[in-house]
PDB file of N, CA, C and O in Angstrom:
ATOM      1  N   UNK A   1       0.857  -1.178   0.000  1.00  0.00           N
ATOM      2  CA  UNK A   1       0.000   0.000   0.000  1.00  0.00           C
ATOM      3  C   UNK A   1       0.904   1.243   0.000  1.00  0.00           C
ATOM      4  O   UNK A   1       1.748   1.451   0.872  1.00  0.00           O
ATOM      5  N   UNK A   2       0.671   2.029  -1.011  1.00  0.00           N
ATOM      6  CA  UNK A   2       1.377   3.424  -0.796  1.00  0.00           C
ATOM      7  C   UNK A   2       0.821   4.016  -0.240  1.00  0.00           C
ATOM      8  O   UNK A   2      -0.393   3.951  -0.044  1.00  0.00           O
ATOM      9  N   UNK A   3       1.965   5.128   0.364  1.00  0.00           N
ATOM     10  CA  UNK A   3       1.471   6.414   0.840  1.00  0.00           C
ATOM     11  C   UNK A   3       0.697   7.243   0.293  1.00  0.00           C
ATOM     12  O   UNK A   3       0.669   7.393  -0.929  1.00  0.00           O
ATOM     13  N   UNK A   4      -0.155   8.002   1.242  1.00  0.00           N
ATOM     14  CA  UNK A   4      -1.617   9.119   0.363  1.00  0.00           C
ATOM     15  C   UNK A   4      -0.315  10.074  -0.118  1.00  0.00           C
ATOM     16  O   UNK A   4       0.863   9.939   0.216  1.00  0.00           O
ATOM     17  N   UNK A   5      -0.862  11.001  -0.937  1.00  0.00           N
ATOM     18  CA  UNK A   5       0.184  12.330  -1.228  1.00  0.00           C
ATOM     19  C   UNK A   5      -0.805  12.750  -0.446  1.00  0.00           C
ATOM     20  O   UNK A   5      -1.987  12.499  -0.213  1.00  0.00           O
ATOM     21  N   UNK A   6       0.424  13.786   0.036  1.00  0.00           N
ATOM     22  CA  UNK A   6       0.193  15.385   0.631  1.00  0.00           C
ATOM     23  C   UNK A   6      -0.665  16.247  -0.304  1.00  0.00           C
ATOM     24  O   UNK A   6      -0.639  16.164  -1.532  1.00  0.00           O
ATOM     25  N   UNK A   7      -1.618  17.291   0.590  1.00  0.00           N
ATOM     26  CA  UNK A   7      -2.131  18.139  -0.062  1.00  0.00           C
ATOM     27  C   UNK A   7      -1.435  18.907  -0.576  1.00  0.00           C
ATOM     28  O   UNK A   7      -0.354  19.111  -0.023  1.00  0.00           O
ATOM     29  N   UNK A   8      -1.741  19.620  -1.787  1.00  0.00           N
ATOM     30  CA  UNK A   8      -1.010  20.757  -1.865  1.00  0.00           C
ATOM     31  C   UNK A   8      -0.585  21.992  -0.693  1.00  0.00           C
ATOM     32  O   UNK A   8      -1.588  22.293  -0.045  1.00  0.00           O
ATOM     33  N   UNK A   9       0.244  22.518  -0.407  1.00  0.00           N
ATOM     34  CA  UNK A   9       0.285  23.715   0.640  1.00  0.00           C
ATOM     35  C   UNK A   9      -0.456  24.742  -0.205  1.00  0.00           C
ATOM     36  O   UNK A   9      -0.508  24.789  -1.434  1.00  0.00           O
ATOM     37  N   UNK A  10      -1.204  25.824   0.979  1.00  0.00           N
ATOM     38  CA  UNK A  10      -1.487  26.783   0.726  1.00  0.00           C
ATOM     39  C   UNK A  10      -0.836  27.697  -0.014  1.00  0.00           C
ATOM     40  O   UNK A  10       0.228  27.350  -0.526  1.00  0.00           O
ATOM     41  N   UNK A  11      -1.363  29.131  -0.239  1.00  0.00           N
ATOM     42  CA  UNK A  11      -0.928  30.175  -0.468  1.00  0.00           C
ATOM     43  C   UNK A  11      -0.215  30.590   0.675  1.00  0.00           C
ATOM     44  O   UNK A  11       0.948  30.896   0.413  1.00  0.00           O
ATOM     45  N   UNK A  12      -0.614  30.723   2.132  1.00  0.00           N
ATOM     46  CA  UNK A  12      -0.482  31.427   3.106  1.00  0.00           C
ATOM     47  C   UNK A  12       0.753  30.219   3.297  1.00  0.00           C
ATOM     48  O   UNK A  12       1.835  30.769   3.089  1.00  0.00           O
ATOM     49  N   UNK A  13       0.921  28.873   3.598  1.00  0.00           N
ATOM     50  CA  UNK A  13       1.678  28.025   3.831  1.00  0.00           C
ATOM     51  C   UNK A  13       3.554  28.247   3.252  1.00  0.00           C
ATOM     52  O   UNK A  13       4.689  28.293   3.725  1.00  0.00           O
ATOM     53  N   UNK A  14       2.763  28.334   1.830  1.00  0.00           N
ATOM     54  CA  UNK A  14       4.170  28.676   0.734  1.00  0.00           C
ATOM     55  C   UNK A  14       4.709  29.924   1.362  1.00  0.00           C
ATOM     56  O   UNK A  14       5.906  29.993   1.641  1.00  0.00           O
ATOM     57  N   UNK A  15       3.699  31.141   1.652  1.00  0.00           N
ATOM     58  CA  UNK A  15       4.691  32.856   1.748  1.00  0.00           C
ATOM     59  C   UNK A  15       5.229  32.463   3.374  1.00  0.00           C
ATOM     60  O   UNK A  15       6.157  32.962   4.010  1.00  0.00           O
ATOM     61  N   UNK A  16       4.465  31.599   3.682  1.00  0.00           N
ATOM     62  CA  UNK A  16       5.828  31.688   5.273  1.00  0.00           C
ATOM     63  C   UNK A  16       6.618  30.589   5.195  1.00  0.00           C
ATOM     64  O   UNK A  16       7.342  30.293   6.145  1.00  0.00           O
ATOM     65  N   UNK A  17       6.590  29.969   4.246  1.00  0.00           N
ATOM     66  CA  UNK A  17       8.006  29.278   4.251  1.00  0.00           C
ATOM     67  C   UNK A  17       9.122  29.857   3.426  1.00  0.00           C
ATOM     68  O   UNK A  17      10.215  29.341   3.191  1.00  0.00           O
ATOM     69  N   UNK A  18       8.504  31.397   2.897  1.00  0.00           N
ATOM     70  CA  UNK A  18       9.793  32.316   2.476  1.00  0.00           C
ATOM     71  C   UNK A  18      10.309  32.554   3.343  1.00  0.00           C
ATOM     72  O   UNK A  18      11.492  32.217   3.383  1.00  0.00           O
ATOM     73  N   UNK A  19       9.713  33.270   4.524  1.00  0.00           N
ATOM     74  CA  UNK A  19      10.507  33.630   5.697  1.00  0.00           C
ATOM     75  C   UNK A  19      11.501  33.129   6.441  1.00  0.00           C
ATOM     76  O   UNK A  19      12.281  33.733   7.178  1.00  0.00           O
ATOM     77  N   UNK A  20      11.397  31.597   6.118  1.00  0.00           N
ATOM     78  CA  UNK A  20      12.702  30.856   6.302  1.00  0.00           C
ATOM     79  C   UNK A  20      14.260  30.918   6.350  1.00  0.00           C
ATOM     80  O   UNK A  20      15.208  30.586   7.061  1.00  0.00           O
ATOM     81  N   UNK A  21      13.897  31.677   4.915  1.00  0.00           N
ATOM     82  CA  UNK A  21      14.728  32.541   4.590  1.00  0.00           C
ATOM     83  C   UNK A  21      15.911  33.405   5.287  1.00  0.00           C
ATOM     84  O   UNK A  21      17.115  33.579   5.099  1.00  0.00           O
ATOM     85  N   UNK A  22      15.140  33.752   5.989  1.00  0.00           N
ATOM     86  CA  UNK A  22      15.604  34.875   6.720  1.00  0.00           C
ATOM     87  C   UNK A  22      15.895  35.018   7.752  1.00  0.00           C
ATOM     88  O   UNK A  22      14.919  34.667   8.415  1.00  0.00           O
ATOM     89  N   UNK A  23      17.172  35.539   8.812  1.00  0.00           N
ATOM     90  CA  UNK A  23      17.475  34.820   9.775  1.00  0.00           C
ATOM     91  C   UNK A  23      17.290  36.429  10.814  1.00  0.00           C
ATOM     92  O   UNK A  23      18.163  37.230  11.146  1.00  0.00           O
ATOM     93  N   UNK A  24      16.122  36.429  11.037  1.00  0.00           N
ATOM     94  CA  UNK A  24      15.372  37.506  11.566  1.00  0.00           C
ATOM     95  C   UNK A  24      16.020  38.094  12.703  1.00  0.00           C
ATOM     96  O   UNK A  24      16.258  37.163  13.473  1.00  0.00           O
ATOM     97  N   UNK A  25      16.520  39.438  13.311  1.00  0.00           N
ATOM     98  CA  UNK A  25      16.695  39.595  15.032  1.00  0.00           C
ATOM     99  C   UNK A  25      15.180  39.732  15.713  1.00  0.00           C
ATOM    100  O   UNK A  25      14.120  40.143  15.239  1.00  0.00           O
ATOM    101  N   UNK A  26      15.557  39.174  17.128  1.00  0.00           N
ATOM    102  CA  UNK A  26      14.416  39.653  18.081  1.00  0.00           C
ATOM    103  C   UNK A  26      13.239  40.340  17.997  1.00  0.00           C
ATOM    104  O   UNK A  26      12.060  40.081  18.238  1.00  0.00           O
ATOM    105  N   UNK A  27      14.086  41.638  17.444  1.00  0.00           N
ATOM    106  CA  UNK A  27      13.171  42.932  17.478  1.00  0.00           C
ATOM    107  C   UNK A  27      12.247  42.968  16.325  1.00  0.00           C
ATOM    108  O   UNK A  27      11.091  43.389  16.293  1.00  0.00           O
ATOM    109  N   UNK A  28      13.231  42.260  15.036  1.00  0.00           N
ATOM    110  CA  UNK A  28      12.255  42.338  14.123  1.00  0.00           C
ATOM    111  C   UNK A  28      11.226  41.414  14.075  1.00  0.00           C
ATOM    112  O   UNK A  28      10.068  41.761  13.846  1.00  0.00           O
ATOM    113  N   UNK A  29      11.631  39.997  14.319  1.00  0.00           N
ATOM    114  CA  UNK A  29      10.539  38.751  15.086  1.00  0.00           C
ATOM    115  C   UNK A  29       9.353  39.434  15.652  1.00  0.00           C
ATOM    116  O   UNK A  29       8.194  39.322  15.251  1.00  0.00           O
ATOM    117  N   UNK A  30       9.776  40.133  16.605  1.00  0.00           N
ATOM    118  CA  UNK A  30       8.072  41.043  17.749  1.00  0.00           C
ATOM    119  C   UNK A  30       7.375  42.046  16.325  1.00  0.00           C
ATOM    120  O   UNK A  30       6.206  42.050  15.939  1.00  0.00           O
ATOM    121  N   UNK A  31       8.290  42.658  15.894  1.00  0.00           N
ATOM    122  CA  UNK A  31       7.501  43.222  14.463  1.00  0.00           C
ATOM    123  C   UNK A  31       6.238  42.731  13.640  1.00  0.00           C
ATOM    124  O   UNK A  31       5.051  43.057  13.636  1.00  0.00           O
ATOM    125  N   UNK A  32       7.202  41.564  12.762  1.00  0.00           N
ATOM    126  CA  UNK A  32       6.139  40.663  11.952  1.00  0.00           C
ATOM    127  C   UNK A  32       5.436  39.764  13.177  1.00  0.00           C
ATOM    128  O   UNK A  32       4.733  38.849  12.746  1.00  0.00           O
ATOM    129  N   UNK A  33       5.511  39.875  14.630  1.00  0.00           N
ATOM    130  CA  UNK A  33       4.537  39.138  15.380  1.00  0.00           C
ATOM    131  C   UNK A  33       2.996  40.097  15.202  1.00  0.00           C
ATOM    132  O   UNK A  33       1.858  39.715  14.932  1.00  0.00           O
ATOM    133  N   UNK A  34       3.381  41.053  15.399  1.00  0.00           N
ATOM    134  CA  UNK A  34       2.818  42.626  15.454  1.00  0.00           C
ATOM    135  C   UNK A  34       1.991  42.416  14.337  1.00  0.00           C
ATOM    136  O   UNK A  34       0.808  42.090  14.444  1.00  0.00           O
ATOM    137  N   UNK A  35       2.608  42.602  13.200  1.00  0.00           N
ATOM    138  CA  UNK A  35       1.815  42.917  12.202  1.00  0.00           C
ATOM    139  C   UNK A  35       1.164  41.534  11.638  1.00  0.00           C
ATOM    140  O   UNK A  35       0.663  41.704  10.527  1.00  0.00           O
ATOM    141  N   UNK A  36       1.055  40.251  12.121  1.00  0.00           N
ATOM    142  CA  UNK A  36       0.572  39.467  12.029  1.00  0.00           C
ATOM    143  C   UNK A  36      -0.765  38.873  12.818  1.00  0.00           C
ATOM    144  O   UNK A  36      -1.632  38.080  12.451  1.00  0.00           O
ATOM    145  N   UNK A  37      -0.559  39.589  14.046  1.00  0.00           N
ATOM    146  CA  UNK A  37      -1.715  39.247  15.362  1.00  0.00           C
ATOM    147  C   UNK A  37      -2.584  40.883  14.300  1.00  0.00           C
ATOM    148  O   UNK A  37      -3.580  40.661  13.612  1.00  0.00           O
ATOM    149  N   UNK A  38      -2.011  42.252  14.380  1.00  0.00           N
ATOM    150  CA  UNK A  38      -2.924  43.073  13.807  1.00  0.00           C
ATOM    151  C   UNK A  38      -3.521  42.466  12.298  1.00  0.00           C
ATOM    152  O   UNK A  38      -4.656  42.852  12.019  1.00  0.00           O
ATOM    153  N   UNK A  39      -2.991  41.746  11.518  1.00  0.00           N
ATOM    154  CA  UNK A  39      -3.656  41.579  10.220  1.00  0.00           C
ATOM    155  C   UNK A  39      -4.860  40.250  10.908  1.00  0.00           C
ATOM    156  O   UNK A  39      -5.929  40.319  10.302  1.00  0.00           O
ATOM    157  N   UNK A  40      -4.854  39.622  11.523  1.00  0.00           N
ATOM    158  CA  UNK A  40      -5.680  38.689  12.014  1.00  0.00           C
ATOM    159  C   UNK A  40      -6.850  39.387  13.006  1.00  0.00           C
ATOM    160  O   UNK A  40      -8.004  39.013  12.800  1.00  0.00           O
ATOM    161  N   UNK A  41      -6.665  40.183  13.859  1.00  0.00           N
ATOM    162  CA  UNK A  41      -7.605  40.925  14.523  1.00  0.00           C
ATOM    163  C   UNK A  41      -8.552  41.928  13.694  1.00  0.00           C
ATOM    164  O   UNK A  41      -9.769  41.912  13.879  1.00  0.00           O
ATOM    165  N   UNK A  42      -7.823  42.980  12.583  1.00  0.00           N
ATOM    166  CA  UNK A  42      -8.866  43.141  11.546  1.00  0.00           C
ATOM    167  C   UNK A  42      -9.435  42.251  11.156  1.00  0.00           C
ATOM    168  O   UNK A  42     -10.618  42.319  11.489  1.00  0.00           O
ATOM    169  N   UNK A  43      -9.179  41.319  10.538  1.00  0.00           N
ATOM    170  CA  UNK A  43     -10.342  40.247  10.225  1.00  0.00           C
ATOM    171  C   UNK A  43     -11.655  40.325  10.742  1.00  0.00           C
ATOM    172  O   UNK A  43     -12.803  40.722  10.540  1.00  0.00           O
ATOM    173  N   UNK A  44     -10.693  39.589  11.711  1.00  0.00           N
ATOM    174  CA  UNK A  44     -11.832  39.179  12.908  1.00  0.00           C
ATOM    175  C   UNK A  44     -13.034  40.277  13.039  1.00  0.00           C
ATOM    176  O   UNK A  44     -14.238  40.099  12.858  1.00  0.00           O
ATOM    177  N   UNK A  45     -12.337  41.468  13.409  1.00  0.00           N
ATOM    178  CA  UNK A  45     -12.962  42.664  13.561  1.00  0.00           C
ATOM    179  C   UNK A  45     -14.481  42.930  12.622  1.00  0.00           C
ATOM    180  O   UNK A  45     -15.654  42.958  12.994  1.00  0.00           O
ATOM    181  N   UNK A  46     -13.916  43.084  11.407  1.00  0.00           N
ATOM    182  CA  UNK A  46     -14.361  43.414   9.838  1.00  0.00           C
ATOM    183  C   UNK A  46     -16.148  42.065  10.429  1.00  0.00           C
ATOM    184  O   UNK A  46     -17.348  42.335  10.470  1.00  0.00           O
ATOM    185  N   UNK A  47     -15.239  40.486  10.814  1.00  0.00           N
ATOM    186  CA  UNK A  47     -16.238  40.055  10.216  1.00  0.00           C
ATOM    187  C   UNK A  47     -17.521  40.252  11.158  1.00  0.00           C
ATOM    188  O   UNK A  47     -18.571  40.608  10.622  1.00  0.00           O
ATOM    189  N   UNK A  48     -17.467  39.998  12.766  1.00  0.00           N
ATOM    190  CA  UNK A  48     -17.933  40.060  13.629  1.00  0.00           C
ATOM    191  C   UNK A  48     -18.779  41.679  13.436  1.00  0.00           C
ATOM    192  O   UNK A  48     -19.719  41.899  14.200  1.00  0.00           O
ATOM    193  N   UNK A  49     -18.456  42.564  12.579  1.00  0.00           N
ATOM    194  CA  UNK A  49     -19.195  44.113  12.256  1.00  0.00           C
ATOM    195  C   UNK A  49     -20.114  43.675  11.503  1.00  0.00           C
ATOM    196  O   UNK A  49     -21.326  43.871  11.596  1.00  0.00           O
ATOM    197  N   UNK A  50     -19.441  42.971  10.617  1.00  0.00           N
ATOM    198  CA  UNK A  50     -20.240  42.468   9.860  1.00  0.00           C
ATOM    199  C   UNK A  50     -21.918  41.454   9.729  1.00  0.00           C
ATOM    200  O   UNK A  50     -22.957  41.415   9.070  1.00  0.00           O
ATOM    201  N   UNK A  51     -21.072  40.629  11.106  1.00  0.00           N
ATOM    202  CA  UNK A  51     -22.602  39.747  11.453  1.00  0.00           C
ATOM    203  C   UNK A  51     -23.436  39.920  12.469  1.00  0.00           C
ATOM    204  O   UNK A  51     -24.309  39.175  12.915  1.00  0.00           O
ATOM    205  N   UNK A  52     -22.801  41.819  13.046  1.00  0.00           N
ATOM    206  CA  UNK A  52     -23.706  42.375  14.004  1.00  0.00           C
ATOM    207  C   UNK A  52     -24.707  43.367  12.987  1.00  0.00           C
ATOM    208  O   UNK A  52     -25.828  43.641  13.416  1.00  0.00           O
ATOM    209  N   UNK A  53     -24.357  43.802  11.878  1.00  0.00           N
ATOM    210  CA  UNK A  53     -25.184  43.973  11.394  1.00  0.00           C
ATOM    211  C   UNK A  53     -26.260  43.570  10.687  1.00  0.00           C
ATOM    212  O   UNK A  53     -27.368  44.102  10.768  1.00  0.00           O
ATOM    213  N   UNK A  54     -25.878  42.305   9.733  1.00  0.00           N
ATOM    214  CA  UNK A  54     -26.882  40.900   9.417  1.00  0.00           C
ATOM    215  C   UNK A  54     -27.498  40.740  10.852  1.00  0.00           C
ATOM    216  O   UNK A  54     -28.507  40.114  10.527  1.00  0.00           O
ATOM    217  N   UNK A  55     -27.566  40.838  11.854  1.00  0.00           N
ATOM    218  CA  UNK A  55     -28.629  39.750  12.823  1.00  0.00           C
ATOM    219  C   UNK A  55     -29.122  41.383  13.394  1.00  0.00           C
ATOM    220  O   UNK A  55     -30.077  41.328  14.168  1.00  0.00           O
ATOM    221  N   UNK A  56     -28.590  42.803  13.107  1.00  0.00           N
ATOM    222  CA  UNK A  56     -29.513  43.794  13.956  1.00  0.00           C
ATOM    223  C   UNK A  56     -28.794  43.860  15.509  1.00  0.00           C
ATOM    224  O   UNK A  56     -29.434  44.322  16.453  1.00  0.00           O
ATOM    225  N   UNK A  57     -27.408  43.353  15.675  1.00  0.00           N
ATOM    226  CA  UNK A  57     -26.909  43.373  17.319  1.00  0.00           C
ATOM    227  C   UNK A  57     -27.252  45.191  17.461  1.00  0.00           C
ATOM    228  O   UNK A  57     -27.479  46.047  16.606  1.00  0.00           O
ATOM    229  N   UNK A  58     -27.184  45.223  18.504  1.00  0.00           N
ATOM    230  CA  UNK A  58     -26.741  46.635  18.793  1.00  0.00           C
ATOM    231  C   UNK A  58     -26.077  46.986  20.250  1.00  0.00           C
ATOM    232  O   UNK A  58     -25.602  45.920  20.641  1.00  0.00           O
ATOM    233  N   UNK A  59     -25.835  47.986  21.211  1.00  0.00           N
ATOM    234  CA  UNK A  59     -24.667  47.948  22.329  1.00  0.00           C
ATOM    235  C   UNK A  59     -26.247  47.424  23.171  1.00  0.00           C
ATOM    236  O   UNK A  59     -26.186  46.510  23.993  1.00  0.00           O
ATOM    237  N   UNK A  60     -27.318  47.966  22.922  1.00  0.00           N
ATOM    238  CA  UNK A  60     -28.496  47.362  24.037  1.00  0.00           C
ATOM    239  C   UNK A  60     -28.554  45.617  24.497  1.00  0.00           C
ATOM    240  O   UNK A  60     -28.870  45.037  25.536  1.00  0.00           O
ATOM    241  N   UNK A  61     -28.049  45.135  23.061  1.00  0.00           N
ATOM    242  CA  UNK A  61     -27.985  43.847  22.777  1.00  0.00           C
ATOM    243  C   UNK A  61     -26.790  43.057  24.047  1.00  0.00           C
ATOM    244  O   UNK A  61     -26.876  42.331  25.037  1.00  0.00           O
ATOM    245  N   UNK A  62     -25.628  43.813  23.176  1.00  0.00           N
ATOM    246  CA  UNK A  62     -24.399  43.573  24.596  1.00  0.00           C
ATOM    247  C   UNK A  62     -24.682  43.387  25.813  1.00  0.00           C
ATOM    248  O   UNK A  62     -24.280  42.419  26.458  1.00  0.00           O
ATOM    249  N   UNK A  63     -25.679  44.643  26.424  1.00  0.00           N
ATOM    250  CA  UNK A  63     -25.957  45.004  27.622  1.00  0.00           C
ATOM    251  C   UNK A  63     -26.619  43.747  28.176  1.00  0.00           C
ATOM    252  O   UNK A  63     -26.257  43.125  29.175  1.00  0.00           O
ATOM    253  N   UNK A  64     -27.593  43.484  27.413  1.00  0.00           N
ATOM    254  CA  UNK A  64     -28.495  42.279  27.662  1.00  0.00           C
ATOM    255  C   UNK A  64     -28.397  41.010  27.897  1.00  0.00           C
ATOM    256  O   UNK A  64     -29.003  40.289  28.689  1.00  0.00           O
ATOM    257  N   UNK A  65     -26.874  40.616  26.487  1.00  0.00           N
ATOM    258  CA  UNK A  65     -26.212  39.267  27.552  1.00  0.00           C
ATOM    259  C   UNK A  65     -25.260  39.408  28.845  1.00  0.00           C
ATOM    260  O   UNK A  65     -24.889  38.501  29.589  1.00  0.00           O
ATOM    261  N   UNK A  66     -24.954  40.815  28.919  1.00  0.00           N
ATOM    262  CA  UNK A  66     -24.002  40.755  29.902  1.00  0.00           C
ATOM    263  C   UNK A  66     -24.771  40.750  31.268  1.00  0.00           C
ATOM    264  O   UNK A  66     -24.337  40.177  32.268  1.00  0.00           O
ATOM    265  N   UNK A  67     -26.200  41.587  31.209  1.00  0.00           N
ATOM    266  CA  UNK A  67     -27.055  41.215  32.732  1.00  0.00           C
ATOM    267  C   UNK A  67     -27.315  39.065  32.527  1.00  0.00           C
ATOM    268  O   UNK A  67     -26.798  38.310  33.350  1.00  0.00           O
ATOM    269  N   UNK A  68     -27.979  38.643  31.584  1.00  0.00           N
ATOM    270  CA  UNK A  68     -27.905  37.137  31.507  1.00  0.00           C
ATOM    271  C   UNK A  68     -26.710  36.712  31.960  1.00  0.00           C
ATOM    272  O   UNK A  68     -26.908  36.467  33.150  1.00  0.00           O
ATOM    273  N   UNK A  69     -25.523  36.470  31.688  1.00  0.00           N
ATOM    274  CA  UNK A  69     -24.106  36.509  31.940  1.00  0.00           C
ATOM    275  C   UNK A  69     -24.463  36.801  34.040  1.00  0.00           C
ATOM    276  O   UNK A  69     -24.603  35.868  34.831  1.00  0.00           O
ATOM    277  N   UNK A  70     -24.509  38.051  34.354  1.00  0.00           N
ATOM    278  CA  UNK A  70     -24.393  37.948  35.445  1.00  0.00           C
ATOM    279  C   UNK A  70     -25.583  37.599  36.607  1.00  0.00           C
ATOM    280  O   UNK A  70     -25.483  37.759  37.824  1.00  0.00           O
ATOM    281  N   UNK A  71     -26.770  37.058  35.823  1.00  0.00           N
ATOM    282  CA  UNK A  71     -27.832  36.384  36.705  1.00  0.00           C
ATOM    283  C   UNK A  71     -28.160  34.973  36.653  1.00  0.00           C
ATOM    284  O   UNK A  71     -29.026  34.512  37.397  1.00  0.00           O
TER     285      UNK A  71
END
């Protein structure tokens, strides 16, 4: 029995195995940490705006699970 093949790697898979490349200092490491946690938190951000407006959330809404939450 052979082995399955591997999937192809991603897009995102392939551009960080450029970085390999590169034999980064410290400081710049916390950098691209930086700008990697911020490119992931927009996301997030963008989508969660996004599906408070599809369902109608609003801050009253917040308020409302947070008294549920504390009763």
């Amino acid at each position: 029995m052979s082995p399955q093949p591997s999937p192809p790697l991603t897009n995102t898979q392939l551009q960080l195995l450029k970085l390999y490349a590169y034999d980064l200092k410290e400081e710049e490491m916390q950098d691209l940490q930086k700008v990697l946690a911020t490119f992931f938190a927009e996301r997030i951000r963008k989508r969660t705006g996004n599906l408070w407006q599809e369902r109608g959330y609003t801050n009253e809404t917040m308020k409302e699970w947070l008294n549920d939450i504390k009763q």
